[in-house]
C-alpha positions as CSV (number, residue, x, y, z in Angstrom):
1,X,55.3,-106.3,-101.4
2,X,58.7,-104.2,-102.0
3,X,59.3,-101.3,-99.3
4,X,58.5,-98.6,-102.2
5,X,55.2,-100.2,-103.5
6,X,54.1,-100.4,-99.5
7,X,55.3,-96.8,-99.0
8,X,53.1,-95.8,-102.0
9,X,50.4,-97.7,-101.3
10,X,50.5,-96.0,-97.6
11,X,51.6,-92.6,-99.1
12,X,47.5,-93.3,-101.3
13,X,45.8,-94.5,-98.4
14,X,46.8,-91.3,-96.2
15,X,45.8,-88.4,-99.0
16,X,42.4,-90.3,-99.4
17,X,41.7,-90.3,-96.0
18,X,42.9,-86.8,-95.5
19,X,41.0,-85.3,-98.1
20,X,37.9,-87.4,-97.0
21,X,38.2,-85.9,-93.5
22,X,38.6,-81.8,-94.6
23,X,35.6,-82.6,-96.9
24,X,33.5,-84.0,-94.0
25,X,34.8,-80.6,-91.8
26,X,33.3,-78.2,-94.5
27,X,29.5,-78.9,-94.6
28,X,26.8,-76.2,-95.4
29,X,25.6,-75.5,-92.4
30,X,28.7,-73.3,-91.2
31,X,31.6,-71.2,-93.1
32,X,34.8,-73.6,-93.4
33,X,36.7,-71.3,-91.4
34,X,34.7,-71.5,-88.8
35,X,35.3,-71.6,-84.5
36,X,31.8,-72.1,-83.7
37,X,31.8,-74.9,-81.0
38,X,28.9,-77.4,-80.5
39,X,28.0,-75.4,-77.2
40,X,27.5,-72.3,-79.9
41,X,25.8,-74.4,-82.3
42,X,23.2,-76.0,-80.0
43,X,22.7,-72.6,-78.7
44,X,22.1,-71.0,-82.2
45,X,20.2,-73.9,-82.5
46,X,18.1,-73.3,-79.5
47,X,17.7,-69.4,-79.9
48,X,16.0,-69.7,-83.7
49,X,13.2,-72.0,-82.2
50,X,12.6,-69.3,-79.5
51,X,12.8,-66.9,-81.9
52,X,10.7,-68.9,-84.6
53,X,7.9,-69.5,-81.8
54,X,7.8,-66.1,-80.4
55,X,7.2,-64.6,-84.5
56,X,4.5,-67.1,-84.5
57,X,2.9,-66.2,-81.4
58,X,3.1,-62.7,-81.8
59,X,-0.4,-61.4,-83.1
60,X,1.3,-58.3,-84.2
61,X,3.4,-60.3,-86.7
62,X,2.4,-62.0,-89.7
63,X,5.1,-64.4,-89.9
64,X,4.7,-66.8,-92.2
65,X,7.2,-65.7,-94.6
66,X,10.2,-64.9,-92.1
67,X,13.1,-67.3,-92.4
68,X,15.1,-67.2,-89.0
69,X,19.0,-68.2,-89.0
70,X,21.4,-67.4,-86.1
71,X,25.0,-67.4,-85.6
72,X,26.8,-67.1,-82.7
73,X,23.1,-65.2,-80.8
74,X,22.9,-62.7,-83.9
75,X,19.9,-63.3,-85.3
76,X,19.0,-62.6,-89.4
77,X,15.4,-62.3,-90.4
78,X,15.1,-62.7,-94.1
79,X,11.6,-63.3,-96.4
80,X,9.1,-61.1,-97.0
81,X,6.4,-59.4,-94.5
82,X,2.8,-57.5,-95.5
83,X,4.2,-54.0,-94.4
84,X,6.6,-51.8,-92.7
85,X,5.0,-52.6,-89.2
86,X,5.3,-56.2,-89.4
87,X,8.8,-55.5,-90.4
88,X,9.0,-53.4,-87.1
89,X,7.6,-55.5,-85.5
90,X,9.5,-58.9,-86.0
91,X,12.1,-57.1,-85.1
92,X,10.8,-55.9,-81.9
93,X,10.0,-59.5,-81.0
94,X,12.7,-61.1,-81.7
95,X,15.0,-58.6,-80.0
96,X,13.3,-59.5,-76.7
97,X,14.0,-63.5,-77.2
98,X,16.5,-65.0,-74.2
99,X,20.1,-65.6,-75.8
100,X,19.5,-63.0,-78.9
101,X,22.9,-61.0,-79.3
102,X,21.8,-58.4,-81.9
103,X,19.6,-58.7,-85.0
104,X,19.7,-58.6,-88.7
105,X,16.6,-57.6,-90.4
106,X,16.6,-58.4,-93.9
107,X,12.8,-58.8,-94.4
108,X,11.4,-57.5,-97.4
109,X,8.1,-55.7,-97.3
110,X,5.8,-57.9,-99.9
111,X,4.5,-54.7,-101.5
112,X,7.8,-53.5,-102.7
């Protein structure tokens, strides 16, 4: 193979592997310009099952509707809820969970 052709061929091999790579780095579970670490994510990971358990144990709260995402211990509570006082209290729960940071509460209250 001529030095050029090799070079090339090289030159291919290198942007296809590169451009595999970033794409691999950008998945949907975090922002691309991300600097959680794995320590964070486990964490995150660890605080939205507390959280999820707790909403579920909580006789105050009808939870079936709450979707619970975290990031970096702040803690977003979106779906719907029966009233105002589940709302309240979801957040209230959740609040007191080891590891939570702040919270986000996005729920909607069904009979809006």
């Amino acid at each position: 193979m001529k030095p050029i052709q090799l070079l090339k061929t090289a030159g291919s091999i290198a942007c296809v592997a590169f451009a595999l790579n970033a794409t691999a780095q950008t998945g949907a579970s975090a922002p691309p310009a991300s600097s959680e670490t794995l320590g964070q994510h486990i964490d995150d990971g660890t605080v939205t099952t507390k959280v999820k358990a707790e909403l579920l144990s909580a006789k105050n709260v009808k939870s079936t509707h709450i979707h619970v995402k975290t990031r970096k211990g702040i803690v977003w509570l979106t779906g719907s809820v029966p009233s105002a006082d589940d709302k309240s209290a979801a957040q209230d729960v959740t609040q007191n969970v080891d590891g939570v940071r702040g919270v986000k509460n996005h729920l909607k209250i069904a009979s809006e």
